[in-house]
C-alpha positions in Angstrom: -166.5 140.2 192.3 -164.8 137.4 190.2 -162.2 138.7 187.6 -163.1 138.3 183.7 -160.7 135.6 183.5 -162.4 133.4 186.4 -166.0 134.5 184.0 -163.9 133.1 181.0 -163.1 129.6 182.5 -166.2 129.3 184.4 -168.0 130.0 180.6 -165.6 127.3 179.3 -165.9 124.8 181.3 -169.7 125.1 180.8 -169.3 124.8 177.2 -167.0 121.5 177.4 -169.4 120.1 180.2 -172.5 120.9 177.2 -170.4 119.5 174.5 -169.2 116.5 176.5 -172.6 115.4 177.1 -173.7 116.2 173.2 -171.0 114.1 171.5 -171.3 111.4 174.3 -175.4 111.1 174.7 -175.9 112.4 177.9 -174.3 112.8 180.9 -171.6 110.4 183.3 -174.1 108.3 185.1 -172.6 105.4 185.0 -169.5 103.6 186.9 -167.2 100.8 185.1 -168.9 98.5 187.8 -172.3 99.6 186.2 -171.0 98.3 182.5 -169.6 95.2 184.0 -172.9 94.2 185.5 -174.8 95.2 181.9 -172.4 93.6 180.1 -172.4 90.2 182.7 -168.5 90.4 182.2 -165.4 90.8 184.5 -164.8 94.4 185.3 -160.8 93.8 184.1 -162.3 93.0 181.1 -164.1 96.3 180.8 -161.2 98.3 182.1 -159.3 96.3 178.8 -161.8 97.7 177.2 -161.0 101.5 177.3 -157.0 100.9 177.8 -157.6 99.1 174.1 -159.7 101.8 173.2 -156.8 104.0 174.1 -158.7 106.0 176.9 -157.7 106.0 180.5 -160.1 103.9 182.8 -161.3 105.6 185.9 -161.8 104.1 189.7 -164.4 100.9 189.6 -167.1 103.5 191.0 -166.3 106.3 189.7 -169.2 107.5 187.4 -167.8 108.7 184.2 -169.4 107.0 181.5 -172.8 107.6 179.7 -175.4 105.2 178.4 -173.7 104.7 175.1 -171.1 103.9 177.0 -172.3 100.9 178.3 -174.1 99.8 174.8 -170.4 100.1 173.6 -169.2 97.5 175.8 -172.3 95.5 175.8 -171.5 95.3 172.3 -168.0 94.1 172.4 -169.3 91.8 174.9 -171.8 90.4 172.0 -169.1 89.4 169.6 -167.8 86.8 172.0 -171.2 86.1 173.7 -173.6 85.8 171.0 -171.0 85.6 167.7 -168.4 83.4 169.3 -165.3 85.5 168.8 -162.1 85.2 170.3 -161.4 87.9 173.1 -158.3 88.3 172.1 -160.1 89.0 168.3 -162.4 92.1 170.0 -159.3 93.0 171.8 -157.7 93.9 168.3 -160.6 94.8 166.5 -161.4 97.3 169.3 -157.3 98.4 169.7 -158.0 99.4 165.7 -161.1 101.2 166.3 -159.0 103.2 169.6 -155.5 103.7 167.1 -157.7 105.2 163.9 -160.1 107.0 165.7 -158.0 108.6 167.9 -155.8 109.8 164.9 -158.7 110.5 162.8 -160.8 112.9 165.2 -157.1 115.1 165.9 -156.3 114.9 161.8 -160.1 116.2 161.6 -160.0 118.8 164.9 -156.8 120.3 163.2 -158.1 121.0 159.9 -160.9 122.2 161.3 -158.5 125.0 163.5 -156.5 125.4 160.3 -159.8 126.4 158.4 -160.8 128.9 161.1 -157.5 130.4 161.7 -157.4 131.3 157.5 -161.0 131.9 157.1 -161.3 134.2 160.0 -157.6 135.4 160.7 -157.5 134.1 163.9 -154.8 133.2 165.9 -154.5 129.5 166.8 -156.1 129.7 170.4 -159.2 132.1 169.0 -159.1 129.3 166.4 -159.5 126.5 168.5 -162.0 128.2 170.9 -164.3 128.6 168.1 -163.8 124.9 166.9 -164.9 124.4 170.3 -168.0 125.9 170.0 -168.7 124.8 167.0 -168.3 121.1 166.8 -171.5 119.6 168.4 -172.9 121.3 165.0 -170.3 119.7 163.0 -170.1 115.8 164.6 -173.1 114.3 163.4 -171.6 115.0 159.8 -168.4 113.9 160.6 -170.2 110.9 161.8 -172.1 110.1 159.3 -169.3 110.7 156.5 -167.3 108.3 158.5 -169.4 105.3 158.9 -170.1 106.3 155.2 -166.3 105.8 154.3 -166.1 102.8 156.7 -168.8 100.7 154.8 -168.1 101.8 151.2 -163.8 100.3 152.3 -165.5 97.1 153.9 -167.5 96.5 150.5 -163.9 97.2 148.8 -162.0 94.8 150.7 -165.0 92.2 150.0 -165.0 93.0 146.3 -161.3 92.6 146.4 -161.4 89.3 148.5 -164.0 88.1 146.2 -162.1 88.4 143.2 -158.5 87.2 144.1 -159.6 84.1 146.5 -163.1 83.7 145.1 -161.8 80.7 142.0 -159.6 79.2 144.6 -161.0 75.7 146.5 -157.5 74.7 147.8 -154.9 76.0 149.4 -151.8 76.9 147.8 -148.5 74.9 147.0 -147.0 76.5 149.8 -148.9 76.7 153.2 -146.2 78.6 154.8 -146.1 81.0 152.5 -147.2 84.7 153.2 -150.8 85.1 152.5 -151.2 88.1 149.7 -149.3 88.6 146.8 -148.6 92.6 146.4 -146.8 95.1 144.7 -145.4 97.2 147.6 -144.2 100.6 147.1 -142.1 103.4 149.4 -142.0 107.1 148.2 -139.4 108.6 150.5 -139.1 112.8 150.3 -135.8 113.9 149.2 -134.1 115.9 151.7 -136.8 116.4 153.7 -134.8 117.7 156.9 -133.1 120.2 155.2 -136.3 121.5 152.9 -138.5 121.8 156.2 -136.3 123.3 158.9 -136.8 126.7 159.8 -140.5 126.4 159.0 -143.4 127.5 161.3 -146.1 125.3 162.4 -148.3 126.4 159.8 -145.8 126.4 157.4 -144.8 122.9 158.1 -148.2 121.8 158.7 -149.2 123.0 154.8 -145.8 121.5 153.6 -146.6 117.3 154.5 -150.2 118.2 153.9 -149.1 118.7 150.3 -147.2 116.2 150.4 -149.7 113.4 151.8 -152.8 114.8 149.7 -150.9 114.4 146.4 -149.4 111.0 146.9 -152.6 110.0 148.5 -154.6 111.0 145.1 -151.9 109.7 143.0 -152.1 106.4 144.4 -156.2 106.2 144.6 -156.3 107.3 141.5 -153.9 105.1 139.9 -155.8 101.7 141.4 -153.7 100.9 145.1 -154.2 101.7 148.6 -152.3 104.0 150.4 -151.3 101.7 153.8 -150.0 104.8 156.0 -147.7 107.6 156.0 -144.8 107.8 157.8 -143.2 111.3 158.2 -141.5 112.0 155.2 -142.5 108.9 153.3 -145.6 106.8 151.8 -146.3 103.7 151.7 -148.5 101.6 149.2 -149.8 98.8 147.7 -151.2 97.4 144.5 -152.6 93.8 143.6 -151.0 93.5 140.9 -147.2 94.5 139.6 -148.2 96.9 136.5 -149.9 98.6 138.6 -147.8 99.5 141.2 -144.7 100.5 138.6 -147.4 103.2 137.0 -147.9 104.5 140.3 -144.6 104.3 141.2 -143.5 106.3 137.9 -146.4 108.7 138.4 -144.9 109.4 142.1 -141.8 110.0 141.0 -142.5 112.2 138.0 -145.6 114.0 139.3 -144.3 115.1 143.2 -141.2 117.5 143.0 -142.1 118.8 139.3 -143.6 122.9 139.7 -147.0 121.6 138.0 -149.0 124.4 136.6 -152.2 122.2 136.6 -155.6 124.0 137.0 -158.2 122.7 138.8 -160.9 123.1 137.1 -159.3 121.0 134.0 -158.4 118.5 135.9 -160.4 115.4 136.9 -161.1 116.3 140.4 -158.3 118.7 140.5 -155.8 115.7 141.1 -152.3 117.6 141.0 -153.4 120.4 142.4 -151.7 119.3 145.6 -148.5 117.9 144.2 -147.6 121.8 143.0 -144.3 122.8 145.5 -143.7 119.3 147.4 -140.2 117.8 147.3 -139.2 115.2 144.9 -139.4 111.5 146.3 -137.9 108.6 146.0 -139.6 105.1 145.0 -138.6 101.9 146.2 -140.8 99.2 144.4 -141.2 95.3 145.2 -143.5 92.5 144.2 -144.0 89.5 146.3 -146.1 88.1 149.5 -147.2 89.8 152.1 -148.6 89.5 156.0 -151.3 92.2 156.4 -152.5 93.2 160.1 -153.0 95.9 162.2 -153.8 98.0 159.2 -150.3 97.6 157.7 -148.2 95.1 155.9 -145.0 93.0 156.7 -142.5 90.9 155.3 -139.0 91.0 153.6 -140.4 92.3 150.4 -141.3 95.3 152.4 -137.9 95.9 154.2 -136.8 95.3 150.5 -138.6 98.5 149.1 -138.1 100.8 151.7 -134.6 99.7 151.1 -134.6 100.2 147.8 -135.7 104.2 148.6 -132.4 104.4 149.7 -130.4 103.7 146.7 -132.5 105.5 144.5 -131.9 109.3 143.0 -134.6 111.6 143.2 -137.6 111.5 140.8 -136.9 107.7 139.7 -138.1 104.3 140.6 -136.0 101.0 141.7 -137.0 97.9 141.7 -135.4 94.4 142.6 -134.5 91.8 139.9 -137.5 89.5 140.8 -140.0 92.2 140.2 -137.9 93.4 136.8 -138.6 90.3 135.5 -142.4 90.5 136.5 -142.9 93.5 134.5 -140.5 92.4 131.8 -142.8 91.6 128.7 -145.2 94.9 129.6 -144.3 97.5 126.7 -145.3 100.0 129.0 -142.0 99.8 131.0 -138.5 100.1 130.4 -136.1 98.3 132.9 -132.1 99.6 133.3 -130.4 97.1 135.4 -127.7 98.8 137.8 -124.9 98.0 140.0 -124.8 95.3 142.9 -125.6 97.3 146.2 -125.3 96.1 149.5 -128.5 97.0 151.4 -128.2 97.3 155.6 -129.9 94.0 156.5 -130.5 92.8 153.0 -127.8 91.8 151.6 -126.2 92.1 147.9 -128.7 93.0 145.3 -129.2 94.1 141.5 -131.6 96.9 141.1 -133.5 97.8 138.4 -134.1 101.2 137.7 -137.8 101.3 136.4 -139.5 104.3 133.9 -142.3 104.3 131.8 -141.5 103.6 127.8 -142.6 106.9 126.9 -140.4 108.7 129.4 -137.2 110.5 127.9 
């Protein structure tokens, strides 16, 4: 007679074998070869396809992939075949689609475990057993919520496109110049080794959620975009510079400070999360920027994450060239400091930033 624990994995591996064929479609029919021959491509070019995707390909014959499968790859097939796209274009739009869904369906899986371990007192492998069992339910509105999001930021970037290049005819003075002007912003955690060790997963996990949720609403709310978190720090952007110096003062006085905020009388409960995360840092810049991959580069970004590293906790520093940007707003008040030297900068000025009516 088999043991309870051989019943146990032989019951598991039924469920994943269920739910592998609910969130894929159906079952693995079908062999990379098969989607090369659909797809009238090269099979290298469909075995790019899932490395880009960031998923493993299998043998040429080995059939692990399902009908939507193949209208996947069909589909990145299209954009060259029928809409004359670069390969090397699908290569990075489908390398984005891999990188952000990959991070977003863990971000998602985890909250989901950390909702069932506090909801049910569960401990974290009961937890994610029951995530397990429960997430064929839950897909088709994670789904639908995502291509939800994904349209609603396409029509963003196309308002915003529409707006800053829409009067423009010709190009620029300067062709070689980076393509966006932006007002980029760090928020760096103060002491964030020394505040976090010692913590347990959960523990930890609850501390940078605080952390992220806050700045995250903070920046939304204030008119930018948050581009990505990194660790113990956040970086954003704004198109224009008054705007990114309120957010920047809003970071700096809002995260750190014991807010006794409730929820209910605040417009969607925005502080909420900033109550018990560690006072940050913000380094603030405005100039031209290259955006790909989903992130920005440029010297004006070394510059503010730079510029983090000079300044005190719960303040703002800006370079001279955005001081003077902001210089006729009211709103701001602008304290020249020092000379620094910044590691691969060089000597610079900085400009501590506040708001007007800030003591």
């Amino acid at each position: 007679m088999p043991d309870d624990r051989s019943q146990d994995l032989d019951f598991l591996e039924s469920t994943v074998g269920e739910l592998d064929a609910e969130l894929l479609g159906g079952p693995r029919t079908l062999s990379a070869r098969d989607l090369a021959e659909r797809a009238r491509i090269d099979i290298e070019v469909v075995h790019g396809f899932w490395t880009t995707m960031g998923l493993p390909h299998a043998d040429p014959d080995d059939h692990v992939y399902t009908e939507r499968d193949a209208e996947a790859v069909d589909r990145a097939a299209e954009l060259v075949r029928d809409y004359g796209l670069d390969l090397r274009t699908v290569i990075t739009v489908t390398r984005a689609l891999g990188h952000t869904s990959d991070r977003l369906a863990l971000w998602q899986v985890e909250a989901l475990v950390e909702d069932m371990a506090e909801r049910y007192e569960l401990d974290d492998t009961s937890a994610r057993l029951l995530v397990l069992d429960r997430l064929a339910a839950l897909a088709p509105v994670l789904e639908a919520q995502l291509v939800h999001s994904y349209r609603r930021q396409l029509a963003a970037i196309a308002g915003r496109y529409a707006a800053e290049f829409g009067e423009q005819r010709a190009p620029g003075p300067d062709r070689s110049a980076l393509p966006l002007a932006r007002a980029v912003g760090f928020a760096d955690m103060v002491s964030f080794t020394r505040r976090t060790a010692g913590l347990g997963s959960t523990d930890l996990s609850q501390f940078v959620q605080r952390f992220e949720t806050a700045a995250r609403d903070i920046v939304s709310a204030g008119g930018g975009r948050v581009v990505k978190t990194i660790g113990d720090a956040v970086l954003f952007v704004a198109d224009d510079p008054a705007t990114g110096a309120l957010i920047g003062i809003r970071l700096a006085d809002a995260l750190g400070k014991e807010l006794d905020v409730d929820r209910e009388t605040t417009t969607g409960g925005l502080f909420e999360g900033a109550r018990g995360v560690t006072p940050v840092r913000v380094g603030l810049v405005w100039g031209r920027v290259l955006s790909r991959f989903g992130d920005v580069f440029g010297p004006h970004v070394n510059l503010a994450a730079r510029l983090t590293d000079i300044a005190d906790p719960s303040t703002v520093v800006v370079d001279e060239s955005t001081a003077q940007a902001l210089s006729r707003d009211a709103r701001f008040v602008l304290e020249p400091q020092p000379p620094r030297d910044l590691a691969g900068i060089g000597t610079v000025t900085p400009v501590r930033l506040r708001g007007a009516t800030t003591s």
